[in-house]
C-alpha positions in Angstrom: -28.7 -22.6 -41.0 -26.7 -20.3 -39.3 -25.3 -20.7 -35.9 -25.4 -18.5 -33.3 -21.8 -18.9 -31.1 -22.5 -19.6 -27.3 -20.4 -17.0 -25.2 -17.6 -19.0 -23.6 -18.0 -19.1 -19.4 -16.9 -16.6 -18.0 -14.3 -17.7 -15.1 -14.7 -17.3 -11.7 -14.1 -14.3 -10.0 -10.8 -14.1 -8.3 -10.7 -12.8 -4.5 -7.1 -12.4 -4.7 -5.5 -8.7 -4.3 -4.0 -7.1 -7.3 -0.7 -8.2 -7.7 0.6 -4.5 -7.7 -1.3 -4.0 -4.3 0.5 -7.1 -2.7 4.4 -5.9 -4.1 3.8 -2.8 -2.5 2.8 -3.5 0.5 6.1 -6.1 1.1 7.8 -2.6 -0.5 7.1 -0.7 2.1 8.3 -2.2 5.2 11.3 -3.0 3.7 12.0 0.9 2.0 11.4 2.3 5.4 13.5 -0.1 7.5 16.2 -0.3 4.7 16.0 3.8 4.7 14.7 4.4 1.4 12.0 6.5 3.1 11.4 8.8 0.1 11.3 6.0 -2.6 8.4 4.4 -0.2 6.0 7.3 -1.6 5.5 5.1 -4.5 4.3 1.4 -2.8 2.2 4.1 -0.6 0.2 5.6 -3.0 -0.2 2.4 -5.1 -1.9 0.4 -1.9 -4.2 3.3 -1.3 -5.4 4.1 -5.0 -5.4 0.6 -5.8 -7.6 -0.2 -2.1 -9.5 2.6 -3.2 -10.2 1.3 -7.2 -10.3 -2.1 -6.9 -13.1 -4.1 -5.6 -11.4 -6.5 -4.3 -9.7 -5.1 -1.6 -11.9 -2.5 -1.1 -12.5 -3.3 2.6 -9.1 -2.5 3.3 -9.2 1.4 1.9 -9.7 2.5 5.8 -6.2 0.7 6.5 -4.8 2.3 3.4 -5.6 5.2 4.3 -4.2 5.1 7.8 -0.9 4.1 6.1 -0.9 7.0 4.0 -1.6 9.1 6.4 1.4 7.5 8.7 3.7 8.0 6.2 2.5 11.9 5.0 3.0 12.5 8.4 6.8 12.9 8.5 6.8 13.6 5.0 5.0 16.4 5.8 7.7 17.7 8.3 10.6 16.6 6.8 9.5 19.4 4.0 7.9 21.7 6.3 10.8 22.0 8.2 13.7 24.8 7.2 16.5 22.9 9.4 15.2 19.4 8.1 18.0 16.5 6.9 18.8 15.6 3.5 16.8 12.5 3.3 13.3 11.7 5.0 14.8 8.7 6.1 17.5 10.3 8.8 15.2 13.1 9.2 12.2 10.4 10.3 11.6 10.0 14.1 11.8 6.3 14.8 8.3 5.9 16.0 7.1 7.3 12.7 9.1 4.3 11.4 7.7 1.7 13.6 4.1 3.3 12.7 4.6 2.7 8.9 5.9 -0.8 9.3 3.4 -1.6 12.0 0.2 -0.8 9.6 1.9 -2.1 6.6 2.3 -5.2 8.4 -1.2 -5.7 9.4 -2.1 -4.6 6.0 -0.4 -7.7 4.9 -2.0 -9.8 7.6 -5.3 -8.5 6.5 -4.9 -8.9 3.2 -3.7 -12.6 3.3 -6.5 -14.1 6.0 -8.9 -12.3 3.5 -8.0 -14.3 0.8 -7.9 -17.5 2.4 
């Protein structure tokens, strides 16, 4: 007699964020305030293609999106402009700053009630 092998149970789906997602968005906060501006384009972009990719935490791609586009902002005018700064981060106007950190930060608040 041969025996055909059960499939074992599949676990249970995890609502938890990618642990990539959740680095980067503590990253970002704390790249901006510590003025590593330009380094912050890489927690960015992982939190909105990883918001965008994964399931769960797809209902937060709008909030992704509205961080990238906070942060592209001066990053657009830093290289835009001919007299700019060395750095994006002295070159940043602080409300830009506060804008990043602000949606970051309820990206995190988001993202942990979610998950509760």
């Amino acid at each position: 007699m041969s025996s055909i092998p059960t499939p074992a149970p599949l676990a249970p789906t995890s609502r938890r964020a990618p642990r990539y997602v959740q680095i980067s968005l503590w990253a970002i906060p704390v790249m901006v305030i510590g003025q590593f501006s330009m380094l912050a384009v890489i927690p960015v972009a992982l939190v909105l293609v990883g918001t965008l990719r994964d399931r769960r935490v797809r209902a937060l791609r709008w909030w992704a999106g509205l961080l990238a586009l906070a942060y592209a902002a001066p990053l657009a005018i830093w290289v835009l402009r001919p007299d700019g700064a060395q750095s994006l981060s002295k070159d940043m106007h602080p409300v830009f700053g506060a804008l990043i950190v602000a949606v970051a930060a309820v990206l995190l608040v988001k993202l942990y009630r979610r998950q509760r």
